[in-house]
C-alpha positions in Angstrom: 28.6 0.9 1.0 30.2 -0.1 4.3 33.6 0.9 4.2 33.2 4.4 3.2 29.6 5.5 3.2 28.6 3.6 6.9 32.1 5.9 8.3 30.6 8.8 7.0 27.5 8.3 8.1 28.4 7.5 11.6 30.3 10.2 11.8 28.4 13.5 10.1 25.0 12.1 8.9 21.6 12.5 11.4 19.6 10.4 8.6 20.8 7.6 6.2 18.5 5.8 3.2 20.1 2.4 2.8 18.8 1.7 -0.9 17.6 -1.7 -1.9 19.4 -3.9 0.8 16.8 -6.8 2.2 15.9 -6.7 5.8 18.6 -9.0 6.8 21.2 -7.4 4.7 19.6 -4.5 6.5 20.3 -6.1 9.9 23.9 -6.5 9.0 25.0 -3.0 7.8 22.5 -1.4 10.4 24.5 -3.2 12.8 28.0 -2.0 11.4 26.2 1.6 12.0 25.3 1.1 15.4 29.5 0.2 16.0 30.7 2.9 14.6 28.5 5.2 15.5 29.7 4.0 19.4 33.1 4.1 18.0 33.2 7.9 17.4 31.2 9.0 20.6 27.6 8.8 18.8 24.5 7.0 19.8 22.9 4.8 17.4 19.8 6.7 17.7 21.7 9.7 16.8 20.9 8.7 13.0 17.2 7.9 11.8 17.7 4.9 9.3 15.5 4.2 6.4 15.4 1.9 3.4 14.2 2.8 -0.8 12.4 -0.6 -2.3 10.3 -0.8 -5.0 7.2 -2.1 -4.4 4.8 -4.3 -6.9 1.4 -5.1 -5.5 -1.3 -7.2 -7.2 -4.8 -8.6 -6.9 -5.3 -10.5 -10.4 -2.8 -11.3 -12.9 -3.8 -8.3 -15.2 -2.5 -6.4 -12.4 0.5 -7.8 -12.1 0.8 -7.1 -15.7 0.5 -3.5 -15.1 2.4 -2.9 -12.4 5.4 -4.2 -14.8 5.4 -2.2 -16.9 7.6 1.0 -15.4 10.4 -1.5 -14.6 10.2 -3.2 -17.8 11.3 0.8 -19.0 14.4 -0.6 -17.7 16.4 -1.9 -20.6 17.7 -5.0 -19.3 14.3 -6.0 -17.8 12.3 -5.1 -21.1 12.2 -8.1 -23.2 12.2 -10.6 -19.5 9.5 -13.0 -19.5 7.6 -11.4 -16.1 8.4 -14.4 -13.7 12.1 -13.3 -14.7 11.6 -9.7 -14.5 10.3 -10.3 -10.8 12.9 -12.3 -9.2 15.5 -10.5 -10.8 14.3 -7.2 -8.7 13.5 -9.1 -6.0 17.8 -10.4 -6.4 18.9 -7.1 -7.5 16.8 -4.4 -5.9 15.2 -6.0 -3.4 11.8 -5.6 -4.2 9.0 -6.3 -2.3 5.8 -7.9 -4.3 2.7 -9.8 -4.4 -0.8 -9.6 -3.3 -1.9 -6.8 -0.7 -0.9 -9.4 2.4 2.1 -10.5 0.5 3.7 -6.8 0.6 2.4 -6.1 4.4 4.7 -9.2 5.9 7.4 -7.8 3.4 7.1 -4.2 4.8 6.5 -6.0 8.4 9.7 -7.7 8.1 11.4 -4.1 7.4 10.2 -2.6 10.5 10.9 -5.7 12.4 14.7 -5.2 11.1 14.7 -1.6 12.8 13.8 0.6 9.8 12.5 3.8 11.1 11.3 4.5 7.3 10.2 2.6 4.5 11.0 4.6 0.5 8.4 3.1 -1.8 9.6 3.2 -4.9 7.0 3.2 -7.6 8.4 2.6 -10.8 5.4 2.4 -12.9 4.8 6.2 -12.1 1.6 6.7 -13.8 -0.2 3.9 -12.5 -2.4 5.7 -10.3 -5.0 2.6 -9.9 -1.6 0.9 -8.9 -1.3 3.3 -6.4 -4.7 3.2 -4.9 -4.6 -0.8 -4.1 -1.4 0.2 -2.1 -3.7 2.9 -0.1 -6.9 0.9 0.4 -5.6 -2.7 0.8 -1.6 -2.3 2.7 -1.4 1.2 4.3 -4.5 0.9 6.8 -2.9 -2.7 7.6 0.6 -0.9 8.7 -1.5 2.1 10.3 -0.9 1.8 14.2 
């Protein structure tokens, strides 16, 4: 958090993974960073910054289904009707979702916030086919 973990960081860490902050929460803490990193003789580029989001992408509405189902594993997201089980990680985790464009501008809008890295985090594990939408239709838009 900001009181202890941003001091810390600014004044031993050379990388730090904010977890599940949006990009403007991002904005806000990153910015905290960058003054105390001043603060104790550092340079904000000193520390490489990234962020852990899960990410749900979809084409069809079976897909969306599937991609579910590792954070419906998650007891208090299991018995959610889906619209509820989405906006609650979008509120609580910061999740990134939606079709193949819809998870570029939310990716986009990380990198526009100053994120050096971007943590996917996949939490339907063993959904390779899941996987292989994020490769073919989002990664070769963020290439370059």
């Amino acid at each position: 958090g900001p009181r202890r973990t941003l001091p810390l960081v600014a004044r031993y860490a050379d990388r730090w993974d904010a977890g599940f902050l949006t990009p403007e929460q991002y904005c806000e803490r990153a910015s905290q960073l960058d003054q105390l990193l001043t603060h104790v003789g550092r340079y904000p580029s000193d520390v490489r910054r990234s962020v852990t989001v899960p990410v749900f992408c979809w084409r069809t509405q079976a897909e969306l289904e599937q991609r579910a189902i590792g954070i419906r594993r998650i007891g208090a997201f299991s018995s959610m009707p889906l619209e509820q089980v989405l906006e609650q990680a979008h509120a609580d985790l910061a999740a990134i979702s939606g079709t193949p464009a819809q998870v570029v501008a939310g990716i986009q809008a990380y990198q526009d916030a100053g994120v050096d890295e971007l943590v996917i985090q996949w939490p339907a594990v063993d959904d390779i086919e899941g996987l292989q939408i994020l490769a073919s239709d989002v990664l070769p838009q963020l290439a370059g």
